[in-house]
C-alpha positions as CSV (number, residue, x, y, z in Angstrom):
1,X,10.1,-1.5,27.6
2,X,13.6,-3.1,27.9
3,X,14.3,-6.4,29.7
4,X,15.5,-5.1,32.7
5,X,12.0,-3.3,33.2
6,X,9.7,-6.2,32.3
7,X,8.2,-8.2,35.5
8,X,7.4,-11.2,33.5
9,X,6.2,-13.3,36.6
10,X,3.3,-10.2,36.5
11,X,2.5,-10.2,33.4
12,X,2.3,-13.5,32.7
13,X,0.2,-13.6,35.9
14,X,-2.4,-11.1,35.1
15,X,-2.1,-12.5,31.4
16,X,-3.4,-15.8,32.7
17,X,-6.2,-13.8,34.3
18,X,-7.3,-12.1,31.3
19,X,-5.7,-9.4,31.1
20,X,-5.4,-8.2,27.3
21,X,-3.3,-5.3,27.9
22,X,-0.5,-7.0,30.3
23,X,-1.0,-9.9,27.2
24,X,-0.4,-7.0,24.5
25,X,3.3,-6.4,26.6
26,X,4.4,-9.9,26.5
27,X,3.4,-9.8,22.5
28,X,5.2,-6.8,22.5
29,X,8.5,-8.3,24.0
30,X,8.2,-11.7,22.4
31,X,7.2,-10.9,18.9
32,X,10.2,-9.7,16.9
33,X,12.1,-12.9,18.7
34,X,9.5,-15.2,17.7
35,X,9.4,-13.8,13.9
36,X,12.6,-14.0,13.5
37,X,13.1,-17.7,14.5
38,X,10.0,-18.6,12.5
39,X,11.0,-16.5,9.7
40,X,14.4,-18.8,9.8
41,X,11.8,-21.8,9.7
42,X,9.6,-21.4,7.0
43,X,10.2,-20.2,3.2
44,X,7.9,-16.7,3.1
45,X,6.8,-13.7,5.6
46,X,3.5,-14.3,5.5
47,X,3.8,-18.0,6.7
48,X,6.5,-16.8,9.3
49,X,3.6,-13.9,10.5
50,X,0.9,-16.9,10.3
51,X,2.8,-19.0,12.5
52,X,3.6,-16.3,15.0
53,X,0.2,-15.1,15.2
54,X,-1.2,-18.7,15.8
55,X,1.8,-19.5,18.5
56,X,0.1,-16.2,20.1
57,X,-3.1,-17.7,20.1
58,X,-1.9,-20.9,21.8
59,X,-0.1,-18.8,24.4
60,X,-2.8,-17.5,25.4
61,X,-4.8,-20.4,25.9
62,X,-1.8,-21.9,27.4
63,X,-1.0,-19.4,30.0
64,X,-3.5,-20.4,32.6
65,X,-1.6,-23.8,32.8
66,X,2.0,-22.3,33.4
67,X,3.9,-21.9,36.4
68,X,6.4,-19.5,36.9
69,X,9.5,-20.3,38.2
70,X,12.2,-18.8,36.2
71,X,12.9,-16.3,33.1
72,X,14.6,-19.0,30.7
73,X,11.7,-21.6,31.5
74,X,8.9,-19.2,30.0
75,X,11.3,-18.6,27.4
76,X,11.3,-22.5,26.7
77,X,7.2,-22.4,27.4
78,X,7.1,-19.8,24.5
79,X,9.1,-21.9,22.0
80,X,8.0,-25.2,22.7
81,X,4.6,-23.4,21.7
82,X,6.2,-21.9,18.5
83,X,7.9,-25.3,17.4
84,X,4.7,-27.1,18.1
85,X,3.1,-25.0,15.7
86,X,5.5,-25.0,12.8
87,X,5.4,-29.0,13.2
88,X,1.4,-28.3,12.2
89,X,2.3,-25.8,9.5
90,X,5.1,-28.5,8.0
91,X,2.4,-31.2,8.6
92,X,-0.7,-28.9,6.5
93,X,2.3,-28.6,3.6
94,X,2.9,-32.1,3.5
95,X,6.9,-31.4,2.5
96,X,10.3,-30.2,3.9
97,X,10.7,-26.6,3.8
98,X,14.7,-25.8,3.3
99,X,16.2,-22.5,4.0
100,X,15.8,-19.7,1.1
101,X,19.6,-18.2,1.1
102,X,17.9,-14.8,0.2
103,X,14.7,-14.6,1.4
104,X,15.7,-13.0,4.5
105,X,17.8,-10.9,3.4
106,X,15.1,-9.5,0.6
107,X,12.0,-9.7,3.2
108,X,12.9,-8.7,6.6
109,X,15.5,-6.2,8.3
110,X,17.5,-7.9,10.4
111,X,19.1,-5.2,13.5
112,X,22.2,-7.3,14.2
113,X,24.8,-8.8,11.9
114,X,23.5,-10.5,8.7
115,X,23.3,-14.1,9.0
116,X,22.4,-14.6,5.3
117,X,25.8,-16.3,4.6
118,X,25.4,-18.8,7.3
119,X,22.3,-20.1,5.6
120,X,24.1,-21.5,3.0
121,X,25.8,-23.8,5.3
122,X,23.5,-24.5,8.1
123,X,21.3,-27.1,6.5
124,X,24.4,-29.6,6.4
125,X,24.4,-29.5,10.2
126,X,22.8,-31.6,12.3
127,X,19.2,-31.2,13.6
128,X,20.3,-30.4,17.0
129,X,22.6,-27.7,16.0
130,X,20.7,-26.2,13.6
131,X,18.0,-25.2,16.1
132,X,20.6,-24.0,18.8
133,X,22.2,-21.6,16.0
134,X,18.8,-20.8,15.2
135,X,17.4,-20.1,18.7
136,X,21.0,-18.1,19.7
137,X,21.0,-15.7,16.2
138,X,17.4,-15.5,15.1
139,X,16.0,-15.3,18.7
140,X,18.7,-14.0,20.9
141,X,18.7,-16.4,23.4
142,X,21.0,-17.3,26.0
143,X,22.5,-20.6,26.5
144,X,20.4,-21.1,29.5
145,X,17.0,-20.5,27.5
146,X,18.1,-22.5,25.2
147,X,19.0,-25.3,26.8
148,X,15.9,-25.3,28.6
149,X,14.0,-24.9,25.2
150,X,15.9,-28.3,23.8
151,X,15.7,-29.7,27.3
152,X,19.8,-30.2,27.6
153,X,21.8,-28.7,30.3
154,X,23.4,-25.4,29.7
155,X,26.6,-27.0,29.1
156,X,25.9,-29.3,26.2
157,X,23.9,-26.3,24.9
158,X,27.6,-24.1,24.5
159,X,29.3,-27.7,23.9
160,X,26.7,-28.0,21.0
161,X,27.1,-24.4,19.8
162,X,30.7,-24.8,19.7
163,X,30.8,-27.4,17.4
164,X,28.0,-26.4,14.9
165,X,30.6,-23.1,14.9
166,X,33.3,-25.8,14.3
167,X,31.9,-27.4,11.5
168,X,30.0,-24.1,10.4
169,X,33.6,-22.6,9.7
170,X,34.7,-26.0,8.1
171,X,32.4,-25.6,5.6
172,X,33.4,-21.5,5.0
173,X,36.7,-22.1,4.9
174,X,36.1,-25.3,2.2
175,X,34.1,-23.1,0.0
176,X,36.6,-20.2,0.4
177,X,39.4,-22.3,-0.9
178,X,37.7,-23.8,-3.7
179,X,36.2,-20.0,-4.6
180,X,40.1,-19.0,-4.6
181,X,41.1,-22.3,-6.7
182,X,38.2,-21.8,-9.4
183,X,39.4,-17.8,-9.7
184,X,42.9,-19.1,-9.6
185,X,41.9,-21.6,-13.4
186,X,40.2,-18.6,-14.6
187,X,42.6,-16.0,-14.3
188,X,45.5,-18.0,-15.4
């Protein structure tokens, strides 16, 4: 079922009510975002599958208590829900997980462009821009759920994007030039 065909007020409606199979569409629709993002969080696939299942679980027990009043504020529901659980899963390892370069790459298909060399740099960002690069690539959301995810306004969402972009191509552009310089001393 595409976006454009899913009543979400509806389903999240009847979902609240109990309703297992309008709940199964909503896991249907939410679940490859909602890997992905985790997936970008955490170091393996199982932990990333663990944490999705368990945000699941709290959705559902959190449903009853959310109002509907637009698309990009469920969105924000949803991963204020996911974030809250990765703060228990970070909490139950007692350390900082960092990005694996790789592991996405070697674990998990990813549809749209590969993101794998943007790993390498993202950890030097700020915390703020690493999670609006991580909610826009991994998750697909729009500047509007996003900035009602990070509760911002929609501008300083694209203001923030820009310059993790910024400084995102700072740091490609510094590693490309000393790639070419090391080359340079060793073809010489």
């Amino acid at each position: 079922m595409n976006e454009q065909q899913l009543d979400l007020p509806v389903l999240i409606k009847e979902s609240a009510r109990g309703n297992r199979e309008t709940f199964r569409v909503l896991f249907e629709h939410l679940q490859d975002r909602l890997f992905r993002y985790s997936l970008s969080r955490v170091t393996s696939r199982e932990d990333a599958l663990d944490v999705v299942q368990e945000s699941f679980v709290d959705l559902w027990r959190a449903l009853s208590r959310f109002r509907y009043r637009s698309e990009e504020e469920f969105y924000g529901f949803v991963f204020t829900i996911v974030k809250r659980r990765l703060v228990k899963y970070y909490r139950a390892r007692r350390n900082s997980v960092p990005l694996d370069d790789t592991f996405i790459d070697e674990n998990f298909f990813l549809p749209r462009e590969d993101y794998r060399y943007l790993n390498q740099w993202i950890t030097h960002l700020k915390p703020v821009h690493q999670e609006i690069l991580r909610l826009r690539y991994w998750s697909d959301l729009s500047f509007k759920d996003i900035a009602v995810t990070l509760a911002m306004s929609e501008g300083a969402a694209k203001v923030s994007h820009h310059r993790a972009l910024k400084k995102l191509t700072f740091f490609a552009q510094q590693h490309e030039s000393y790639s070419r310089r090391t080359t340079e001393t060793f073809t010489d």
